[in-house]
C-alpha positions as CSV (number, residue, x, y, z in Angstrom):
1,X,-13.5,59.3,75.7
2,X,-13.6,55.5,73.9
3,X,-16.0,54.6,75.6
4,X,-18.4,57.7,75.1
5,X,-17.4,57.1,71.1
6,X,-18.6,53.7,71.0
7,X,-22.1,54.6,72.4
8,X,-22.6,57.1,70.2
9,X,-21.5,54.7,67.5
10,X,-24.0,51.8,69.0
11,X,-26.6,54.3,68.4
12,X,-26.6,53.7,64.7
13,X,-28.2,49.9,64.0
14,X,-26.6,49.3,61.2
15,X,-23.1,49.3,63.7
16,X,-23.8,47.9,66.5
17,X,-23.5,44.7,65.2
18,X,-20.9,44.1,62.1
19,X,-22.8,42.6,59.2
20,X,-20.4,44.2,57.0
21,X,-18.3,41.4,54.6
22,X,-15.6,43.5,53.9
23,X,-13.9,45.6,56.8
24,X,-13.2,48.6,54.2
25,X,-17.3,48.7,54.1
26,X,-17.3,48.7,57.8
27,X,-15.0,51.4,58.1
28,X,-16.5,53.3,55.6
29,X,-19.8,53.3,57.7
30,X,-18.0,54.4,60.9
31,X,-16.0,57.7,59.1
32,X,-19.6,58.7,57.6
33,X,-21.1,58.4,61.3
34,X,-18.2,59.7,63.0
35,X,-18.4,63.1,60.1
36,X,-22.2,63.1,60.7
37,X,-21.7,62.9,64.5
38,X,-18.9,65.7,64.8
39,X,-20.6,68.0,62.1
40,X,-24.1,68.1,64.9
41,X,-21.9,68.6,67.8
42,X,-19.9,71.7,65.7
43,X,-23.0,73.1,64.7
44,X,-25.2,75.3,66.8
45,X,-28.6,74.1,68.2
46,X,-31.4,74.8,66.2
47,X,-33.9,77.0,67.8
48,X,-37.9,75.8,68.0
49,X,-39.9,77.7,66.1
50,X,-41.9,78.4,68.9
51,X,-38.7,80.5,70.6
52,X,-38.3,82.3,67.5
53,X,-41.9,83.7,67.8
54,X,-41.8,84.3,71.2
55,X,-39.0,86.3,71.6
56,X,-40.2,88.9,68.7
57,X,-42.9,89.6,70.5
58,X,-43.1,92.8,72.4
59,X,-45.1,92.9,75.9
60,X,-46.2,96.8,76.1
């Protein structure tokens, strides 16, 4: 499980490397991704536009 939270936190370029002076601006940056990362995974998958259109249609 830490390892599959630190690639999705290497995903973000501003923390894969720390270029952060002060460590509360660093973890600052990692909450914000973490809430930004959990809040996607909560939330259901958008449908295309094109599977909206597709499905209303009636074949007769």
């Amino acid at each position: 499980i830490v390892e599959r939270t630190f690639g999705w936190i290497n995903r973000w370029r501003r923390l894969s490397k720390d270029y952060e002076h002060l460590t509360e601006t660093s973890e600052c940056t990692i909450r914000v991704v973490m809430i930004y990362l959990m809040a996607r995974r909560l939330a259901p998958p958008k449908r295309h536009r094109r599977e909206r259109r597709s499905r209303r249609r009636r074949v007769i």
